[in-house]
DOTIGU-639536 format. One record per residue: y, z, x of N, C-alpha, C in turn; residue in one letter; residue number from 1. Coordinates in steps of 0.2 Angstrom, whole numbers. Example, Ala and Ser with C-alpha at 12.3 -4.5 7.8 and 13.67 -1.06 7.14 Angstrom:
DOTIGU-639536
((-28 39 66) (-22 39 62) (-16 39 66) "A" 1);
((-11 35 64) (-5 36 68) (0 39 64) "S" 2);
//
This chain:
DOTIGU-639536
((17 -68 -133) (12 -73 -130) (9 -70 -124) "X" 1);
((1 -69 -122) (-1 -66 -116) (2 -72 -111) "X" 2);
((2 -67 -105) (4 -74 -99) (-1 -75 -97) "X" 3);
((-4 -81 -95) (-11 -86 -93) (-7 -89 -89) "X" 4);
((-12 -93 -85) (-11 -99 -79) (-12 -104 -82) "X" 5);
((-9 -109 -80) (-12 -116 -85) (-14 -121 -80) "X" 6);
((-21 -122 -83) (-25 -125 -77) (-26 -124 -70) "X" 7);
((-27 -129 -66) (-29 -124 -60) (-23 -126 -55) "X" 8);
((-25 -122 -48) (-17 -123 -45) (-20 -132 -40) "X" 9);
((-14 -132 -39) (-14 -140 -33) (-11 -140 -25) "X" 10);
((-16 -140 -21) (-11 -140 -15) (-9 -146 -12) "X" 11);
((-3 -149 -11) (-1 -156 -11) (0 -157 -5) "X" 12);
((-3 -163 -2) (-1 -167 4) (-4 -163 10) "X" 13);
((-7 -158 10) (-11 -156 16) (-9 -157 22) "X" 14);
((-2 -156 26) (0 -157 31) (0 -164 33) "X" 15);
((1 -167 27) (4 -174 33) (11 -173 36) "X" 16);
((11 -179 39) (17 -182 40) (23 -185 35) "X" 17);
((27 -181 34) (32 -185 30) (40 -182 31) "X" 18);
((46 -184 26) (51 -181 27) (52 -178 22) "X" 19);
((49 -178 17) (51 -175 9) (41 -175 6) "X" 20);
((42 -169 3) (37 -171 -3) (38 -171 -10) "X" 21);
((34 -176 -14) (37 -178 -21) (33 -179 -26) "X" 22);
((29 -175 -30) (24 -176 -35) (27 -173 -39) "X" 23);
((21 -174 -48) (21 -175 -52) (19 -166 -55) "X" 24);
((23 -164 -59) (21 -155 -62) (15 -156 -64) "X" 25);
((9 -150 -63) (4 -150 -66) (2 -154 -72) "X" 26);
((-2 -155 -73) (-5 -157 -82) (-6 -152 -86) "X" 27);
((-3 -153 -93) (-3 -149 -95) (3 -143 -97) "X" 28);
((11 -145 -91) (16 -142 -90) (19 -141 -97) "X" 29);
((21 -137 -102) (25 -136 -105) (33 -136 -104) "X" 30);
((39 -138 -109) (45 -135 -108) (43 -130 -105) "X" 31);
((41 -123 -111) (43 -118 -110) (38 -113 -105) "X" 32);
((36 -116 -100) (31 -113 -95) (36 -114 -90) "X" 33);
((32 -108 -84) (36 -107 -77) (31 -113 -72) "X" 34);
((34 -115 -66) (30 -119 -62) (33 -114 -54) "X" 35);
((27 -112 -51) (28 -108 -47) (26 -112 -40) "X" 36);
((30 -114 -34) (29 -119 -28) (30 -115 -23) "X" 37);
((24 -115 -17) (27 -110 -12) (24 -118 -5) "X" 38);
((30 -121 -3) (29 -126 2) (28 -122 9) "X" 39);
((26 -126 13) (23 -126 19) (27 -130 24) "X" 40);
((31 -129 31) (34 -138 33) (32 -133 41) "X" 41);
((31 -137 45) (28 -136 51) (34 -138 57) "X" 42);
((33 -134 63) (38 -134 69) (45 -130 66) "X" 43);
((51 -131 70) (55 -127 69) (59 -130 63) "X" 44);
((58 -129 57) (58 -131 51) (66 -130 49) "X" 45);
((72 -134 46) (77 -132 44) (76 -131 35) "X" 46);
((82 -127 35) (80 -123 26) (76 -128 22) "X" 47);
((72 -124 17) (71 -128 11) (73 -129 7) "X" 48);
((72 -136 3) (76 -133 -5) (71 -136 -9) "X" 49);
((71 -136 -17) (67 -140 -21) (72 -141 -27) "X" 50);
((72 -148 -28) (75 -150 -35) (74 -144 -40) "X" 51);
((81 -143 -44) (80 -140 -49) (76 -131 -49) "X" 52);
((75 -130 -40) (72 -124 -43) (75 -118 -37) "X" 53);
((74 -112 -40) (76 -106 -37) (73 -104 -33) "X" 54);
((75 -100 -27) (73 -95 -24) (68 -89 -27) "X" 55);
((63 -86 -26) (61 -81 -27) (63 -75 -24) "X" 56);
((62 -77 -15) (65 -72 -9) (69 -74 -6) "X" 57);
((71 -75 1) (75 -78 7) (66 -79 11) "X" 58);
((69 -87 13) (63 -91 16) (63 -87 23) "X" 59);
((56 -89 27) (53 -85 32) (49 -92 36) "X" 60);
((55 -89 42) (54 -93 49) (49 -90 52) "X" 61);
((43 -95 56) (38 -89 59) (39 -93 65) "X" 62);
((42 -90 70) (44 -92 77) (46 -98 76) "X" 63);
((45 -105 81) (48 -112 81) (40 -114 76) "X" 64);
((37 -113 76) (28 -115 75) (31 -118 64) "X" 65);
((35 -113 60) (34 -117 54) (38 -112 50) "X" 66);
((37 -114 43) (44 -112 37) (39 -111 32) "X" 67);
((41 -107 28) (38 -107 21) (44 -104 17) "X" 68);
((43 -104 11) (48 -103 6) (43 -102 -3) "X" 69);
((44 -99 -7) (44 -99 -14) (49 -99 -19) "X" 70);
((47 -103 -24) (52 -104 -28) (48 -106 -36) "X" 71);
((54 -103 -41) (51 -107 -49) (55 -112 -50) "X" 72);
((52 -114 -54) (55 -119 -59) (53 -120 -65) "X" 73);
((60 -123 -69) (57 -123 -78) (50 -129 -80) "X" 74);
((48 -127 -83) (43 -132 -86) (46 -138 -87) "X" 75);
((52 -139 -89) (56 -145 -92) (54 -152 -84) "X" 76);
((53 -151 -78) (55 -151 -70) (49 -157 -73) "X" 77);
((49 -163 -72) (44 -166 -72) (40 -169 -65) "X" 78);
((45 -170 -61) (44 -172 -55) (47 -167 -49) "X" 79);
((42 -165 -46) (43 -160 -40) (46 -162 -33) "X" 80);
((53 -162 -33) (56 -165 -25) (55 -158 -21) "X" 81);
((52 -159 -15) (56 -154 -10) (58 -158 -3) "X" 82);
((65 -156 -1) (64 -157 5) (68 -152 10) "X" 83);
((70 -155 15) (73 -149 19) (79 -152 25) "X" 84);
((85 -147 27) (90 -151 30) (87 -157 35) "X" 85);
((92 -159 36) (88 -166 41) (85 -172 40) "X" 86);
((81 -169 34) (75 -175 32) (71 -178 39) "X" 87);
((69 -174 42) (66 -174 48) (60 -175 47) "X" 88);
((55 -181 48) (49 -181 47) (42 -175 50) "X" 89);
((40 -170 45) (37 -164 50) (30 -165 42) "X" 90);
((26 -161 46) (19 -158 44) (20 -156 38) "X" 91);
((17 -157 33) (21 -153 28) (16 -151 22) "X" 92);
((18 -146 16) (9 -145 10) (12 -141 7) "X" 93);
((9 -140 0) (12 -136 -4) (9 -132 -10) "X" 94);
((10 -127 -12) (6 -124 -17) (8 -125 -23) "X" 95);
((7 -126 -29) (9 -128 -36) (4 -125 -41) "X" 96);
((8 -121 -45) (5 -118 -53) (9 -119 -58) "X" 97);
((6 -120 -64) (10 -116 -70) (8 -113 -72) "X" 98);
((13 -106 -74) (11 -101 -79) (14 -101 -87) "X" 99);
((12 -99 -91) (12 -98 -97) (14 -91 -99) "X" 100);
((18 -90 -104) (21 -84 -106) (25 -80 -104) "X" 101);
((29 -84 -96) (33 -79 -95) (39 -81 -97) "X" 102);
((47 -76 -94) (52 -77 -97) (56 -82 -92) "X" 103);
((57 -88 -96) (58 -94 -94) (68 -96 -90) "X" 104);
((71 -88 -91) (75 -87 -89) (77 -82 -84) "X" 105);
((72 -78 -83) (71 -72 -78) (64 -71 -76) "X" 106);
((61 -77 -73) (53 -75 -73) (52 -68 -67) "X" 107);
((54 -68 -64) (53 -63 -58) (54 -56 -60) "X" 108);
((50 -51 -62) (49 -47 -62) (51 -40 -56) "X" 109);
((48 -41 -50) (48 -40 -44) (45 -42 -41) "X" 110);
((49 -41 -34) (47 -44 -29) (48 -43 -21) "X" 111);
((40 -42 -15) (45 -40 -11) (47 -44 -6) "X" 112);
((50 -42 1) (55 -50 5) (45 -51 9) "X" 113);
((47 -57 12) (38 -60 16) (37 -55 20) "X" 114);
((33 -54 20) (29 -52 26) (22 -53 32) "X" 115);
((28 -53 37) (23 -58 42) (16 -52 46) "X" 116);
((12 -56 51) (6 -52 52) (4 -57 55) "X" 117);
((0 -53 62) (-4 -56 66) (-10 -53 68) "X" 118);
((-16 -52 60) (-22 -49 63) (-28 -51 56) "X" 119);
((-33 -49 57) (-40 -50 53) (-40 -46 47) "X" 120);
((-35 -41 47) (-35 -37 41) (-28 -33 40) "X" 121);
((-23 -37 33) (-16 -34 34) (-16 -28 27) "X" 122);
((-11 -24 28) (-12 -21 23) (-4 -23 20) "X" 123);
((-7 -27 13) (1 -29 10) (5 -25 7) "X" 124);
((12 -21 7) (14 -18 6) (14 -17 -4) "X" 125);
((15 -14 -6) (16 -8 -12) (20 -14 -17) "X" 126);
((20 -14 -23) (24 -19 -27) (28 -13 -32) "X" 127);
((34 -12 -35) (36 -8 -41) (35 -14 -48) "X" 128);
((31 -11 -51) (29 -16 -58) (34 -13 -62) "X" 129);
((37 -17 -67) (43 -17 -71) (42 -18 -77) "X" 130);
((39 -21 -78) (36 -23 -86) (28 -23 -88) "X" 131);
((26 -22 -93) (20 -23 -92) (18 -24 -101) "X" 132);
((11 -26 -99) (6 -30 -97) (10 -35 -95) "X" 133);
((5 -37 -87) (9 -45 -83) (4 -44 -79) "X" 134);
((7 -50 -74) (2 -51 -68) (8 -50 -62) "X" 135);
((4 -50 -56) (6 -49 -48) (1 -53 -46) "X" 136);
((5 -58 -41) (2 -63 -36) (4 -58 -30) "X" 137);
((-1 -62 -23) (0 -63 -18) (-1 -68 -16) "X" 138);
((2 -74 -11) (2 -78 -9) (0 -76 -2) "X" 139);
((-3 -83 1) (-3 -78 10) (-2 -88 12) "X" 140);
((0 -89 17) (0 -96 22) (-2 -93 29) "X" 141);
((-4 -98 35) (-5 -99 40) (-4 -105 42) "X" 142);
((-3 -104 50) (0 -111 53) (-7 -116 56) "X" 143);
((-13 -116 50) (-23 -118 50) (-22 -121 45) "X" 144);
((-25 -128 43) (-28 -129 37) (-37 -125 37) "X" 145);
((-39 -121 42) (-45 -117 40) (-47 -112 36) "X" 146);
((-51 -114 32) (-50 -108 29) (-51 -100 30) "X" 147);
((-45 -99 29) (-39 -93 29) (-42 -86 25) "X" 148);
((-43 -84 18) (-44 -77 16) (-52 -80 16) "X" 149);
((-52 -73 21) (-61 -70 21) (-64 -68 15) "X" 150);
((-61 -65 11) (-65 -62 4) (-59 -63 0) "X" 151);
((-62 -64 -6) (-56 -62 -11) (-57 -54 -12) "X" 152);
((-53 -50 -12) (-52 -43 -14) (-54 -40 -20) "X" 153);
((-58 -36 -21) (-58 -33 -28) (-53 -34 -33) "X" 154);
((-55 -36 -39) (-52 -35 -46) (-46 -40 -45) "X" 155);
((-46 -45 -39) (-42 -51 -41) (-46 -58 -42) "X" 156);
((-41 -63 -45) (-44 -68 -44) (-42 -73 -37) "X" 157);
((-46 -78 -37) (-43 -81 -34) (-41 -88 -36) "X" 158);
((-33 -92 -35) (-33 -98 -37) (-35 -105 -33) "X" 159);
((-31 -102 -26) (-32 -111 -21) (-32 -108 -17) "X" 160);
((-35 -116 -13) (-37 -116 -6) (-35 -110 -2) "X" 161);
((-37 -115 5) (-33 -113 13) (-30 -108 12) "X" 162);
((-24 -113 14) (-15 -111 15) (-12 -117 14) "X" 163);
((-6 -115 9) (-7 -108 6) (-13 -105 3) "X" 164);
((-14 -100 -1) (-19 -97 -7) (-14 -93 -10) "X" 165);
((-17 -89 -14) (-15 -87 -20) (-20 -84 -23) "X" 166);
((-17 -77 -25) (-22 -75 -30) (-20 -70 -34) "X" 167);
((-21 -65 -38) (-19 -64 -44) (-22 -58 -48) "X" 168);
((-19 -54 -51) (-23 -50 -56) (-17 -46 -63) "X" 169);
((-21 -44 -68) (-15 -42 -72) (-17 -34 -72) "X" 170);
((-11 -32 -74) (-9 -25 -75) (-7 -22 -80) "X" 171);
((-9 -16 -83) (-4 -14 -90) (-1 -8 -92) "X" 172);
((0 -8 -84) (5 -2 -84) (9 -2 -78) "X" 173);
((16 2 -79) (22 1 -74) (22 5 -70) "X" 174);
((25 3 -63) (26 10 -58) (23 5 -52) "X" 175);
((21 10 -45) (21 8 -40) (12 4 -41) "X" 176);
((11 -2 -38) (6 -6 -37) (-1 0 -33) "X" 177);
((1 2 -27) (0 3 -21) (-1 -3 -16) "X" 178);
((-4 -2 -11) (-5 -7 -3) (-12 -9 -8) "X" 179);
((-11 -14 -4) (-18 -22 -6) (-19 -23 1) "X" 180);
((-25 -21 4) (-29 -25 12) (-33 -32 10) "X" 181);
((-30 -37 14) (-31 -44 13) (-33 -43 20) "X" 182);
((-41 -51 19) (-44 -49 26) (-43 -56 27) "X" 183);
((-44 -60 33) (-41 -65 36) (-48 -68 39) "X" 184);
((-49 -74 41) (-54 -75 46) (-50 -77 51) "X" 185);
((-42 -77 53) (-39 -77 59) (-34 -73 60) "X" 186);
((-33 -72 67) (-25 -67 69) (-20 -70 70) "X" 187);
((-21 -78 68) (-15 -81 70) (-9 -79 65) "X" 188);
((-4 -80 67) (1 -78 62) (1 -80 56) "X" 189);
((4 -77 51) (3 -76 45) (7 -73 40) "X" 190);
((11 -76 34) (14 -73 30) (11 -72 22) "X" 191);
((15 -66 18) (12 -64 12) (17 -64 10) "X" 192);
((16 -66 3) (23 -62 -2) (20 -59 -11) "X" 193);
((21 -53 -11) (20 -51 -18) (24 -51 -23) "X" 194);
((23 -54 -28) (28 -52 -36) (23 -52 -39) "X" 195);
((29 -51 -44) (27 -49 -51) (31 -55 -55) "X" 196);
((26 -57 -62) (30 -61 -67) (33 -56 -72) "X" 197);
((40 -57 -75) (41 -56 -82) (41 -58 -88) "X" 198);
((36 -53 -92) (34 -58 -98) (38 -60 -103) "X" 199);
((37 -64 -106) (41 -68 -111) (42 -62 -117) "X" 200);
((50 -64 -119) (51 -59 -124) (47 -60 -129) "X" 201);
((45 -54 -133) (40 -53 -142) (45 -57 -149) "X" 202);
((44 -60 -151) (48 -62 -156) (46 -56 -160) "X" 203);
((53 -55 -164) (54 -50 -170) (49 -50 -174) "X" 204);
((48 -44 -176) (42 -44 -182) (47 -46 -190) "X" 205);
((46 -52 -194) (48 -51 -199) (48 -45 -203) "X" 206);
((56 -44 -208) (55 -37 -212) (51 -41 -218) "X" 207);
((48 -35 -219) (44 -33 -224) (48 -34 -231) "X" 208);
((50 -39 -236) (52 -40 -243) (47 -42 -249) "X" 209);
((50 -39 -253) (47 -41 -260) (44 -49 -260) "X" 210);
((49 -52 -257) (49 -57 -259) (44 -64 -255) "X" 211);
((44 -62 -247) (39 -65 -243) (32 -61 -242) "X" 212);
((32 -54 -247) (25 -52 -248) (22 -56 -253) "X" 213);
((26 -59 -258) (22 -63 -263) (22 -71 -262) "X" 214);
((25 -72 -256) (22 -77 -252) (17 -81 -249) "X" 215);
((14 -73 -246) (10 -73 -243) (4 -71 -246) "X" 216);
((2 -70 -252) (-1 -69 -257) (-4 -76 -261) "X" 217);
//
């Protein structure tokens, strides 16, 4: 199965005020689909967590100002909890996708740790692709609901808003990526994170028998 995106992404609750955030998995979610969440929580943020779902990296404190974190979860996940130590009422938003085709057991292919930046043009470090045909995200957040990437980049797409955004392209060959320069319409501070999804394994090719050739006939 090729990997696709299913439907489009959703950025939830836009910095309100709250202690937890809690919606519903995309439309459209399958069991066997990945749901990829990269939240946002404002001021000196204590750890995240999200029901039911995994770390991608080690989350990334940007001074006392804000937290972000990525994480998957299975398709199975109908309702999306995130909260964080304390249950401290803070600013909070989040980014939500499902993907299709990948491996619902080891989706992460590679990946590298966040990477912070304070200027109008970062250059995002280098990815090792591992499997292939697949895709590579970058993700980027800012401590703005402004709109955040100046252009989308050549040969990607892009999925959502602000901050977070996302955006995306596929590949069909393994080895290093190279650097990706992402432009900003601000120098405030700012994080990135690149991976890579791993695609879902091929099912077996039936052998070939007398007996299912005349089956098939």
């Amino acid at each position: 199965m090729a990997i696709s995106r299913v439907g489009s992404s959703t950025t939830f609750q836009n910095r309100e005020e709250r202690s937890k955030m809690e919606t519903g998995a995309p439309a459209g979610t399958l069991a066997t689909d990945v749901i990829l969440v990269q939240p946002y929580v404002e001021v000196n943020a204590k750890p995240i967590s999200i029901t039911s779902g995994t770390s991608i990296t080690a989350q990334k404190q940007v001074s006392t100002l804000w937290r972000t974190g990525a994480f998957w979860l299975p398709g199975t996940v109908s309702t999306i909890v995130v909260t964080w130590e304390g249950s401290e009422t803070k600013g909070c938003t989040c980014l939500i996708e499902t993907w299709r085709g990948i491996n619902i057991t080891s989706p992460i292919a590679s990946v590298n740790a966040f990477q912070e930046a304070a200027a109008t043009e970062v250059t995002i470090n280098s990815l090792e692709r591992k499997f292939a045909p697949s895709f590579e995200l970058i993700t980027g957040v800012n401590g703005t609901l402004a709109e955040f990437l100046k252009e989308t980049p050549s040969g990607w797409s892009r999925d959502s808003g602000n901050s977070p955004y996302l955006i995306h392209r596929a590949f069909t060959a393994t080895g290093a990526s190279g650097t990706q320069v992402v432009k900003s319409n601000t120098a405030a501070a700012q994080v990135y994170l690149r991976f890579a999804w791993q695609p879902a394994p091929s099912l077996p090719t039936p052998a070939r028998t007398a007996r299912n050739f005349l089956l098939r006939r």
